[in-house]
N, C-alpha and C positions, 0 to 999 in steps of 0.2 A: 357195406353192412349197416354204419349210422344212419344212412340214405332209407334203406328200408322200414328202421324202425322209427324212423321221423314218419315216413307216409303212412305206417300203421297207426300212429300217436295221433293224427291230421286224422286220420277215416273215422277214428274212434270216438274223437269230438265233435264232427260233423253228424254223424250216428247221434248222440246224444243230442246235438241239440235239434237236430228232426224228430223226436221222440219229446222231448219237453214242445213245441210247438203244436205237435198234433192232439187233438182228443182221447181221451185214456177210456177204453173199453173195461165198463166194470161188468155187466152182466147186470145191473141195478136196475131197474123198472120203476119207473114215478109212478106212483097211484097216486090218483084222486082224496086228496080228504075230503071226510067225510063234515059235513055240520054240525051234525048232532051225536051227540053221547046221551046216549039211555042208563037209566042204573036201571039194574032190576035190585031187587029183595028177595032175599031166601031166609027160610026158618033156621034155627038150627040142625033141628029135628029132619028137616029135607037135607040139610046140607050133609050129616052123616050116612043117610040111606042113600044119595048119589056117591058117598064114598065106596061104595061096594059093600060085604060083607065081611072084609080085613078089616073095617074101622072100626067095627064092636068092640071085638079082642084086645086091639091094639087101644080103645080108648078104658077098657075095662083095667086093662093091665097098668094104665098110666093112674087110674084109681088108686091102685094098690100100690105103686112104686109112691104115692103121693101120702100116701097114709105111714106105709112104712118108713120113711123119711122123719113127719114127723113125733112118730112113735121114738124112734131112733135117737132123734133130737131131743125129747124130752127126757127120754132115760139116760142119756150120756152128760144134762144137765143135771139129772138129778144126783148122779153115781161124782160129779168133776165138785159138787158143794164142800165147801171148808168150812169147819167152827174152828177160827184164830184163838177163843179163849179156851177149846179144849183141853189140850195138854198141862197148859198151866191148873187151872181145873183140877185135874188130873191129880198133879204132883202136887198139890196140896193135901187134897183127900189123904192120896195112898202116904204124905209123907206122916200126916196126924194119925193113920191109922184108921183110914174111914174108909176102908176096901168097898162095906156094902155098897155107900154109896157113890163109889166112885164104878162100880158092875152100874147102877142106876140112872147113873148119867149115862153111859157110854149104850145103854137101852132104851134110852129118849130118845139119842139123837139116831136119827137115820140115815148116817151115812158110813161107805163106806170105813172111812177113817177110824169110828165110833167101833165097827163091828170087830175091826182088829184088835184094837186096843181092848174090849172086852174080854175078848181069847184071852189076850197077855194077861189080864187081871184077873181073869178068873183062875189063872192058873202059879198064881203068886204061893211061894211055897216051896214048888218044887223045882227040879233041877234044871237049868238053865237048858242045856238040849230039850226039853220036852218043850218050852217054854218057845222056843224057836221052831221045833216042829210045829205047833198046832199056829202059831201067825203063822209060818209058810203057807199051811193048808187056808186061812182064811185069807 
């Protein structure tokens, strides 16, 4: 039985090495290069009408996703501003008793922040639940 599997182990490496010595059939074809490389030029304008009739739509649509974006960006910049000195601000006015003008600031500034805090002041007075309803709603 060792005898057998020794002359299978001998045929198997004899196999490989006739296989590493001979030429490896790829299916590969050498072409010829060529010499020359041409550029051509194409407009824009040609190069979307060779796109077919999909590339209008799809370039129309990247318009808008493009606009949208920075609409998006600019509102989410404007809504994310902070006034540091606000609050303090704030609790000066309302502590001296200057509500007007502490409604007056908070209608200067344009930001969300300002719009809350106006609710709250505007509604100075009365009962603490109301005072929380209307900033929730704002």
């Amino acid at each position: 039985m060792l005898n057998f599997i020794l002359q299978i182990s001998t045929a198997a490496v004899t196999g490989v090495d006739s296989l590493a010595n001979s030429p490896a059939v790829t299916g590969i074809q050498s072409v010829p290069a060529t010499n020359e490389i041409t550029e051509t030029k194409i407009s824009l304008f040609k190069m979307v009408m060779n796109g077919g009739p999909i590339l209008i739509p799809l370039a129309l649509m990247l318009l808008v996703t493009i606009y949208i974006l920075v609409e998006r960006l600019l509102t989410i910049g404007k809504a994310s501003r902070k006034n540091p000195g606000l609050v303090n601000s704030l609790k000066d006015m309302i502590h001296s008793g200057n509500i007007a003008n502490a409604r007056a600031l908070c209608k200067s500034n344009n930001t969300p922040e300002a719009t809350m805090l106006e609710q709250g002041i505007s509604r100075i007075g009365q009962p603490i639940e109301e005072i929380r309803e209307a900033l929730n709603k704002s």
